[in-house]
N, C-alpha and C positions, 0 to 999 in steps of 0.2 A: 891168726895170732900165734902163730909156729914160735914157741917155746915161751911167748911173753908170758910172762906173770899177770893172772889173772887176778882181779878182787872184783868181790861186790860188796854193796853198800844199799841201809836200808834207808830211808829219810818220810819221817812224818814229818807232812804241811801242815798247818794251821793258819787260820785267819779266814778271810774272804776266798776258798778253796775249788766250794763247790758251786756249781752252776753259773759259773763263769768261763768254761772250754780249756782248767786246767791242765784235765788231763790228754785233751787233741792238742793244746800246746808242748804238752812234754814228747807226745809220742812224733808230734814233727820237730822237734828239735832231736830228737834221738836219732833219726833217719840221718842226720849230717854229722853226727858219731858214731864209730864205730864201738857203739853199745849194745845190751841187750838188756832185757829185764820185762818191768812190767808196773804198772802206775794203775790204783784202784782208789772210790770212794771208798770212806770207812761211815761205817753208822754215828759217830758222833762228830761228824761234820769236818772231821781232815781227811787229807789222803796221803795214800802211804803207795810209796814210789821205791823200788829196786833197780837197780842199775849195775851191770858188770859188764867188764871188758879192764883194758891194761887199767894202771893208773891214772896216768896222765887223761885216758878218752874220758876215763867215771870223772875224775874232777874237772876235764873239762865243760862235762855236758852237763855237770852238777853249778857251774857258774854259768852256765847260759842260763838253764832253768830260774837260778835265783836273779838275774839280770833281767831279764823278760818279764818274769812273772813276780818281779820285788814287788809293787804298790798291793796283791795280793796275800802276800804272805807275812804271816805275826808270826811265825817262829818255823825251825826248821830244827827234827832233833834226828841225829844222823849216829846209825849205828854200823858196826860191819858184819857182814853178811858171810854164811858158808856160799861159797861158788856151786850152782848149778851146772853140771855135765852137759854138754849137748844142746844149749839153751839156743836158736838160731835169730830170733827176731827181739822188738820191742813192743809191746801189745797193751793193750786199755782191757783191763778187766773190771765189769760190771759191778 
């Protein structure tokens, strides 16, 4: 990404989140963007997803995830993020 303007964004799911392969569907849709971040359960039953790379890739992969995963999701609240230095993958944390 040699010079691209970088952003990240945070986004709580809610709805029907957990124990449904939420987050092994976000982490393979992220593999066909060039994103990075990281998608985890939260204790009160949403999950909370990070995403950075240009603009265009984040809002890309952020309308796949909500295309794929819509009959799932009762709300999506989407904030912005400081960018992570160095950050190389997209990862499922526990």
């Amino acid at each position: 990404m040699s010079g691209e303007a970088r952003i990240r964004v945070g986004v709580r799911y809610t709805g029907r989140v957990q124990g449904v392969g939420f987050r092994a569907t976000c982490r393979w849709i992220a593999s066909s963007h060039p994103v990075t971040g990281r998608v985890r359960n939260e204790p009160d039953g949403s999950v909370w997803l990070e995403a950075q790379g240009s603009p265009f890739a984040v809002g890309a992969f952020l309308e796949e995830v909500a295309g794929r995963l819509n009959e799932n999701i009762a709300g999506a609240a989407q904030m912005a993020l400081r960018a992570v230095p160095d950050e190389t993958d997209f990862v499922i944390e526990r």
